[in-house]
C-alpha positions as CSV (number, residue, x, y, z in Angstrom):
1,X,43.5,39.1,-8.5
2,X,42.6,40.5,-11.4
3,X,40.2,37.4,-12.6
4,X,38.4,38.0,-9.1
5,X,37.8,41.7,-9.9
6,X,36.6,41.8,-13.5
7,X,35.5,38.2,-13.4
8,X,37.1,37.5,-16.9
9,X,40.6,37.5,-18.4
10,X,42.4,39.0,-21.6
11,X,45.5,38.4,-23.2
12,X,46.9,40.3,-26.5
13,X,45.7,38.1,-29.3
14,X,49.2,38.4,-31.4
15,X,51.1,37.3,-28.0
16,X,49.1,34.1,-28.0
17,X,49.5,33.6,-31.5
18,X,53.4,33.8,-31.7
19,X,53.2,31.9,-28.1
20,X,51.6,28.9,-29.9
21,X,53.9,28.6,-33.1
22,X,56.7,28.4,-31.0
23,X,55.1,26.2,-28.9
24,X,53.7,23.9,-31.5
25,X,57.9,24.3,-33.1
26,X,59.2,23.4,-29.9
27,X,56.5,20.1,-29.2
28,X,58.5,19.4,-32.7
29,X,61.8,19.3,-31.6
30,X,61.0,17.5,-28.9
31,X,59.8,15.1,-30.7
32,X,62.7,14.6,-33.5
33,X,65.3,15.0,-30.1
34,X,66.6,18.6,-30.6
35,X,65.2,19.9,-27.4
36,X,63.3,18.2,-24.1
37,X,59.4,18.6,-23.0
38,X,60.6,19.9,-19.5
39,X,62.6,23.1,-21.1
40,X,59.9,23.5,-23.5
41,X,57.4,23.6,-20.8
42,X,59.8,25.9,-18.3
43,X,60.4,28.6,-21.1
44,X,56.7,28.4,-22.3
45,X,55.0,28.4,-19.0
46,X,57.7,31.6,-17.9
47,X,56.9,33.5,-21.1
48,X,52.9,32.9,-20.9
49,X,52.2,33.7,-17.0
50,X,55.0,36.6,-17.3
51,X,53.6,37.6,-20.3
52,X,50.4,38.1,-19.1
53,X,50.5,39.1,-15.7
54,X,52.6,42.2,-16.8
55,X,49.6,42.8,-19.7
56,X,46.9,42.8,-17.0
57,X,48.9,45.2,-14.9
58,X,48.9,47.6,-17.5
59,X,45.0,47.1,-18.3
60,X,44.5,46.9,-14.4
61,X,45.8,50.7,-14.1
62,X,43.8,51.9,-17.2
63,X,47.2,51.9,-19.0
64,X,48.6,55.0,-16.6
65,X,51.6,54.6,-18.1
66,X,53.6,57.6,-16.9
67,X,52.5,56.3,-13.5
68,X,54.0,52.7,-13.9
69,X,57.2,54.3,-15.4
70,X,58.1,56.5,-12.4
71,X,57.2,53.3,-10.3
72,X,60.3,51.7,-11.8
73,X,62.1,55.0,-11.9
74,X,61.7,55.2,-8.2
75,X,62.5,51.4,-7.6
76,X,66.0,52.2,-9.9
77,X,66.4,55.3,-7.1
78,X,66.6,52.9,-4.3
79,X,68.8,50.5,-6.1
80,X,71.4,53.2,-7.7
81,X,71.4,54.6,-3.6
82,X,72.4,50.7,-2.1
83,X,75.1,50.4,-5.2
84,X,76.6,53.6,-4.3
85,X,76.2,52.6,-0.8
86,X,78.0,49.7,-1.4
87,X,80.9,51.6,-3.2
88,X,81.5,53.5,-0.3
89,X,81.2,50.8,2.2
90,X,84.0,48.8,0.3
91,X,85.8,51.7,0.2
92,X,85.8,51.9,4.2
93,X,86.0,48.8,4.9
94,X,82.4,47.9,6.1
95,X,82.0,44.3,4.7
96,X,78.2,43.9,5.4
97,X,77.7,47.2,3.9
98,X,79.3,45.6,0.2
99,X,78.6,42.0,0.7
100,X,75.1,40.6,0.2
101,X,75.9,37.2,-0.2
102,X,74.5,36.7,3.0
103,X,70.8,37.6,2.3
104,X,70.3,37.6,-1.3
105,X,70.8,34.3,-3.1
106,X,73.0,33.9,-5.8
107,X,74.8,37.0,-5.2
108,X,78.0,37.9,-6.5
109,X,81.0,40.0,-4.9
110,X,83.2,41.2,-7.6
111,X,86.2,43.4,-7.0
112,X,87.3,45.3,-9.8
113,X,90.7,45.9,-10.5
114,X,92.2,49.7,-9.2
115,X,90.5,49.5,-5.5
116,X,87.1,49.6,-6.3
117,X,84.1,46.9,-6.2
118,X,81.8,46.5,-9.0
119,X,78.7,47.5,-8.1
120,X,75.9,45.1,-9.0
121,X,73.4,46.6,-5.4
122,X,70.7,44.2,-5.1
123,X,71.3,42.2,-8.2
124,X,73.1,38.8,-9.0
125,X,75.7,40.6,-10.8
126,X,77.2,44.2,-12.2
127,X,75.8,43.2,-15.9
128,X,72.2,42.6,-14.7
129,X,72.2,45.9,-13.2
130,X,73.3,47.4,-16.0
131,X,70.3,45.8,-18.3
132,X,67.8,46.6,-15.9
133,X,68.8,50.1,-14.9
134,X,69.1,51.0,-18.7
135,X,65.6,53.1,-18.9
136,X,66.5,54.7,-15.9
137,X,69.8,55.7,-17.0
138,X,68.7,57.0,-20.1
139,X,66.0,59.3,-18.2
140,X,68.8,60.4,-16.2
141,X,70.8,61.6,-18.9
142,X,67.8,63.4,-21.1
143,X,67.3,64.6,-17.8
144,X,70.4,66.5,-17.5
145,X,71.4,67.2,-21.0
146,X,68.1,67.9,-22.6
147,X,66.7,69.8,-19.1
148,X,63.8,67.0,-18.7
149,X,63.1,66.6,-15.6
150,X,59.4,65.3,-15.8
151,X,60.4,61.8,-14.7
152,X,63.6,62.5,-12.3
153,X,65.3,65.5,-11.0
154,X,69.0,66.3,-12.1
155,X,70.3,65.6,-8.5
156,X,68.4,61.6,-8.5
157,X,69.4,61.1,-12.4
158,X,73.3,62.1,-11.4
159,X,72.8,59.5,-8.4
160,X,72.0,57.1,-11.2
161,X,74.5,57.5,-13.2
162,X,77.2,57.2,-10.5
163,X,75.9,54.1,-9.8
164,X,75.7,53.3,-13.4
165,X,79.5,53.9,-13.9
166,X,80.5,52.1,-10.9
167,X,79.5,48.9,-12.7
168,X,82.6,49.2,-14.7
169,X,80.6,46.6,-17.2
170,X,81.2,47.0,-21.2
171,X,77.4,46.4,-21.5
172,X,76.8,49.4,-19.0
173,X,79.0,51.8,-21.4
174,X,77.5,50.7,-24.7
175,X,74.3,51.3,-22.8
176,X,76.2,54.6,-22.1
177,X,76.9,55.2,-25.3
178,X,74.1,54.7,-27.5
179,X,72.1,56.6,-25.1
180,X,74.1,60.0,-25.6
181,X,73.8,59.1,-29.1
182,X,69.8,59.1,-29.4
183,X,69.9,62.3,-26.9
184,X,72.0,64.6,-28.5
185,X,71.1,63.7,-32.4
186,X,68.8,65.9,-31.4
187,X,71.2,68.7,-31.7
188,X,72.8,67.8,-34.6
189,X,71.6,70.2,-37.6
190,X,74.9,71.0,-38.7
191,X,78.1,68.8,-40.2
192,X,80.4,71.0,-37.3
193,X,77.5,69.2,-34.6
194,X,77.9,65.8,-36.3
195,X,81.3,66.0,-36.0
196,X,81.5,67.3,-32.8
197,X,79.3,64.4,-31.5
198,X,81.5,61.8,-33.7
199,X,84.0,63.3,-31.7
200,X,82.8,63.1,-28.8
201,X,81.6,59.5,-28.6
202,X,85.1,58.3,-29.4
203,X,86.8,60.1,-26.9
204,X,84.5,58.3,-24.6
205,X,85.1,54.9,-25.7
206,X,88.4,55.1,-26.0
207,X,89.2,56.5,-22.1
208,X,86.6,53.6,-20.8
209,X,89.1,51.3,-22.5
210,X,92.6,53.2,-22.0
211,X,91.6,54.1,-18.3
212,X,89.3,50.8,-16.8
213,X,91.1,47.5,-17.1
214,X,87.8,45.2,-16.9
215,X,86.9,46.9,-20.3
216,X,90.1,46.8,-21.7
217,X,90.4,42.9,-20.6
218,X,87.8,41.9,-22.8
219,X,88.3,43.8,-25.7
220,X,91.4,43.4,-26.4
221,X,90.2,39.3,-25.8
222,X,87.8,39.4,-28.1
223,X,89.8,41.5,-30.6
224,X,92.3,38.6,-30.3
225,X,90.0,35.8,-30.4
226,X,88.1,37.5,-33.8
227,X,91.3,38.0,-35.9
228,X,93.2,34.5,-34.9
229,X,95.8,36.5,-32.9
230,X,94.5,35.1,-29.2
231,X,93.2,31.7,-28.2
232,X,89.8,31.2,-27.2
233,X,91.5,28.9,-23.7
234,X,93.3,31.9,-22.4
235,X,90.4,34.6,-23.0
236,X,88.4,36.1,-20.3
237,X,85.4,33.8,-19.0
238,X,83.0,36.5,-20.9
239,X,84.5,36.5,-24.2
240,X,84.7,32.4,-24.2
241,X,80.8,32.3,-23.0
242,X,79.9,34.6,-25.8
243,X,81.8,32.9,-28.6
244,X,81.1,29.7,-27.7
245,X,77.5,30.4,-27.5
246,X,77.6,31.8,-31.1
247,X,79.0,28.9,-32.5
248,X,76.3,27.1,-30.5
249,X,73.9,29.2,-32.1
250,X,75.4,29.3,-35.4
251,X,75.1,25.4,-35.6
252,X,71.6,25.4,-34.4
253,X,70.3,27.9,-37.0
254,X,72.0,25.4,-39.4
255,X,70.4,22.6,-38.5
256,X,66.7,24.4,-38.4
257,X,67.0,27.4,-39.9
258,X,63.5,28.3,-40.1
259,X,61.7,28.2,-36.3
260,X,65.1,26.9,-34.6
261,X,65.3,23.8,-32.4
262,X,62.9,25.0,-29.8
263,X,62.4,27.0,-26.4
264,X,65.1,26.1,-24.4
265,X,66.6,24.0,-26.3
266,X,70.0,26.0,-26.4
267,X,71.4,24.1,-23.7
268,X,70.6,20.8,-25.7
269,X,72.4,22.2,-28.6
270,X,75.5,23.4,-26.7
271,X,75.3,19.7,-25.0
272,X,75.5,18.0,-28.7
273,X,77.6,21.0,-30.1
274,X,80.9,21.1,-27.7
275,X,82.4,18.1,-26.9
276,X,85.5,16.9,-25.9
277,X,87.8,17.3,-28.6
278,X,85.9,20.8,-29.5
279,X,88.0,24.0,-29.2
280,X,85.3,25.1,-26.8
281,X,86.1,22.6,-24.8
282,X,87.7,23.8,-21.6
283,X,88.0,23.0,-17.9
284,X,86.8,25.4,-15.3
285,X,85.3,27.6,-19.1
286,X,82.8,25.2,-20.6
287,X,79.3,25.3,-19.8
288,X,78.8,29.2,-18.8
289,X,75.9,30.9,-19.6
290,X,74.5,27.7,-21.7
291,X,71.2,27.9,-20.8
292,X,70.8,31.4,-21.8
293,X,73.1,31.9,-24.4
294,X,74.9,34.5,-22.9
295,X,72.6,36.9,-25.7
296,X,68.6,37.4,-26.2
297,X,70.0,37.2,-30.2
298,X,71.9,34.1,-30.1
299,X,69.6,32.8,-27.8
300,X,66.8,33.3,-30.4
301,X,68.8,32.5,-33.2
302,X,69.4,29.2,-31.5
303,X,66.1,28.2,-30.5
304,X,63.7,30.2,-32.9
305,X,65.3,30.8,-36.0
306,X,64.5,33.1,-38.5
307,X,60.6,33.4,-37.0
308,X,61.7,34.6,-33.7
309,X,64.5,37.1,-34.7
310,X,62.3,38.6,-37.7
311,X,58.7,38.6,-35.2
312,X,61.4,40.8,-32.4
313,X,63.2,43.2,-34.4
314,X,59.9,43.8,-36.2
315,X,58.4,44.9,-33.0
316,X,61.4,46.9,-31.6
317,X,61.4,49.4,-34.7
318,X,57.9,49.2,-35.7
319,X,56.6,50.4,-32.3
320,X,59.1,52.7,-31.6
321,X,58.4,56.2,-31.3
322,X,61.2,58.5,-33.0
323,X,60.1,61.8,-33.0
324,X,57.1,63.7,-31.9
325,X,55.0,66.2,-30.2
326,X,54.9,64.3,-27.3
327,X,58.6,64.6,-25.7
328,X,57.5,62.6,-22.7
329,X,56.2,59.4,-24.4
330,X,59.5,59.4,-26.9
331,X,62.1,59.5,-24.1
332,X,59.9,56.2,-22.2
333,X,60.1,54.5,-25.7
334,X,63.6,55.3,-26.6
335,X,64.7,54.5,-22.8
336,X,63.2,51.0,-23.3
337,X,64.9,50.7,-26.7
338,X,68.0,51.1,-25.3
339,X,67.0,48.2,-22.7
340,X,66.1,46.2,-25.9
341,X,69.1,46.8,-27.4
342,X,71.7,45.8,-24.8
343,X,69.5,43.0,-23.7
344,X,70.3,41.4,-27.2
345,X,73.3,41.6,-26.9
346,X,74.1,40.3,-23.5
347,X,71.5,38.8,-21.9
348,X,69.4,36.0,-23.0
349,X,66.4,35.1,-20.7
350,X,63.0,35.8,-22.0
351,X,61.5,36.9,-18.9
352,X,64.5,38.0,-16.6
353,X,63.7,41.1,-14.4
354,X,60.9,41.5,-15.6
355,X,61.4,41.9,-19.2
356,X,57.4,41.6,-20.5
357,X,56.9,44.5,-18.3
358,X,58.8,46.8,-20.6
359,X,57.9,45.0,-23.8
360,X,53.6,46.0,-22.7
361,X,55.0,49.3,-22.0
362,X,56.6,50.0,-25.3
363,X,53.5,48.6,-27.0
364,X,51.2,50.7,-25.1
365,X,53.0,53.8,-25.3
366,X,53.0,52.8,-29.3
367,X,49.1,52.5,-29.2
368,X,48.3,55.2,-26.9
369,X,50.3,57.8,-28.8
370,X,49.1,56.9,-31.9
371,X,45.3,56.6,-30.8
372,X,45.1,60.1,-29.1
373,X,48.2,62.2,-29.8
374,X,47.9,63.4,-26.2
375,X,49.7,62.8,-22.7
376,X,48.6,60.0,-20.7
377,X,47.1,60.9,-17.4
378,X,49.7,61.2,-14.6
């Protein structure tokens, strides 16, 4: 569509470039039988037409970005209202108010312990929700502690974060957490506020894990499986796919330490990695989350070494706005940070959920500010 309309095409120049050193790493691999030519091309192709359809999209709107934020915002409205929806309808009884298996493929009803469902709305899972609702919940919360209410009002940012907590996913509260953090530094000019927000946040981790028993499952797992006290066998399933993807990573960063063994070519190296005979090899545990590493980090570890982890976390702090005149711009950059941030640590596709849309965002709200100093038209 766009080609049609402007009858020429543009893609960001430093996207392309660090597109084709990968891609050149990866043909490389493939070639010395670290990684094969159809992941390369499946992870390559996703990242280039993803890529750049979401960077047209902003160009396309004349890089309105306020007005593509509340887009999202309002698409995260309707989702947080079916998730609490689906609370409910669990709650009563009503199975095809809860249970989407039926219409959405690949997705996943999972009962949390105490009574209540996990609520993962439209999405495959509870965790995916939480990773792509993590802008809108940190708008929600500036919303109500900071009394901004340019992107949501305090009644739709409380219906977010209900929905939010109703995940009942660890990723959700560290999401949780770091958010309140980067909101109410803000308030912190004296020790007595610095301690009172210490305070404060560990109060709140410790009651997720004292009083939700998903949470305290898994840390108390991975605790275990970190000091030698618990065995990787009898861990929960998300503990064993995270460790057993970091020693999967851990041995391809070995091997090529400098641009990894390739896109995609994690699920090669856990293939070669974990055998039988491997501690991480267990029946009905190996195998999950292989292809994505369970982790954006040890995913890029894995398969682009020191290049890919130095080209990201370059771009997540050097285009991040801290603090400025422009209140509005900071809290889409720092809700998008918080995205960032959780996505490395749990989720590894490149372009799940739309992912590039929110990396052309942060860029653009980077350039914009930076260019004019003023707000970008509504």
């Amino acid at each position: 569509m766009y080609i049609l309309r402007y009858r020429n095409i543009s893609i960001n120049r430093n996207f392309l470039i660090i597109l084709i050193v990968l891609t050149i790493s990866s043909l490389v691999n493939v070639y010395l039988g670290k990684d094969s030519i159809f992941l390369t091309t499946k992870q390559v192709l996703g990242i280039l037409i993803t890529g750049s359809a979401y960077y047209l999209l902003i160009k396309v709107n004349n890089y309105e970005i306020n007005k593509l934020f509340k887009i999202y915002l309002e698409i995260a409205l309707i989702v947080a209202a079916i998730g609490i929806f689906q609370e409910f309808s669990f709650l009563v009884g009503f199975r095809s108010g809860y249970d989407y298996s039926w219409m959405i493929q690949k997705w996943r009803f999972i009962p949390a312990t105490g009574g209540m469902l996990r609520v993962n709305s439209i999405f495959m899972e509870p965790t995916h929700l939480a990773v792509s609702m993590a802008p809108a919940l940190f708008v929600s919360l500036a919303a109500i502690l900071r009394n901004n209410s340019f992107y949501l009002t305090k009644k739709a940012s409380i219906l977010i974060i209900i929905c939010y907590i109703l995940t009942f996913s660890v990723i959700a509260y560290i999401a949780i957490s770091i958010s309140l953090i980067l909101i109410l530094r803000s308030y912190v000019k004296k020790l007595k506020h610095l301690l009172l927000l210490a305070v404060t946040s560990l109060v709140l981790i410790y009651s997720a894990y004292y009083y939700i028993p998903e949470i305290r499952m898994r840390v108390d797992d991975a605790i275990g499986v970190a000091t030698g006290t618990g065995k990787i066998s009898g861990s929960h399933l998300t503990v064993f796919a995270y460790t057993s993807s970091a020693f999967v990573a851990f041995k391809s960063f070995i091997s090529s330490p400098l641009f990894g063994r390739g896109l995609g070519s994690h699920l090669v190296s856990y293939d070669e990695f974990i055998r039988p005979g491997n501690v991480f090899w267990q029946k009905g545990y190996t195998g999950v989350n292989k292809a994505d590493a369970n982790s954006l980090f040890l995913r890029l570890v894995s398969e682009t070494g020191l290049f890919g982890i130095l080209v990201v976390f370059y771009f997540i702090f050097k285009f991040r706005l801290k603090r400025g005149d422009n209140k509005n711009l900071q809290i889409i950059s720092n809700a998008i940070f918080i995205l960032f941030v959780i996505q490395l640590i749990r989720q590894g596709h490149y372009f799940y959920n739309g992912l590039f849309f929110f990396v052309w965002m942060y860029y653009f709200v980077y350039k914009i500010y930076n260019k004019s100093n003023l707000k970008i038209s509504e």
